[in-house]
N, C-alpha and C positions, 0 to 999 in steps of 0.2 A: 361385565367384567372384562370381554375380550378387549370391549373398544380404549377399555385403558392400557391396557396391556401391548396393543399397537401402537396406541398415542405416545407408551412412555419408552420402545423402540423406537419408532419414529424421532421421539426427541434427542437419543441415546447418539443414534447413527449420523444425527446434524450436528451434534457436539461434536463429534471425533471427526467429519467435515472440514466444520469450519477449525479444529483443532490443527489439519493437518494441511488446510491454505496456509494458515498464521506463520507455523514453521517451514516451509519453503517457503515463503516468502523472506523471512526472516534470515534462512540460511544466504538467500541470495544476496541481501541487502549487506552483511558480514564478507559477503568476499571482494565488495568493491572499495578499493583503496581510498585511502583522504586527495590522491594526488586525481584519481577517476572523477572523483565526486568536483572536486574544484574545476575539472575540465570540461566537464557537464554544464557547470554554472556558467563559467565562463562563455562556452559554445550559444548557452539559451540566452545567455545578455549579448550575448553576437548579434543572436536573430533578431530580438529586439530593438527597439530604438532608442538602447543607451539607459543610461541608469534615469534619467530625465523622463521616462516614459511613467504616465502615473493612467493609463488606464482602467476606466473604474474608478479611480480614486476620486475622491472631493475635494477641492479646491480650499 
């Protein structure tokens, strides 16, 4: 009986875990603006080679 009783701690302590990644992560993603996000995009299609680039892709 103990070993359930650890088991359903154990499962207890991984939900409220992974509960409280999801919300920081969350809260972080809310503070970055539409104008942030577009300059982000723009920067990584910088680094790339142009919208033209289909690596990975199939032809």
């Amino acid at each position: 009986m103990k070993l359930w009783k650890w088991l359903g701690l154990a499962g207890v302590a991984g939900v409220a875990a992974t509960g409280a990644v999801i919300a920081r992560d969350q809260r972080r993603r809310s503070q970055v603006t539409p104008d942030e996000v577009r300059e982000r995009l723009h920067e990584r299609l910088a680094e790339s080679d142009g919208p033209d680039d289909r690596s990975g892709a199939r032809p």
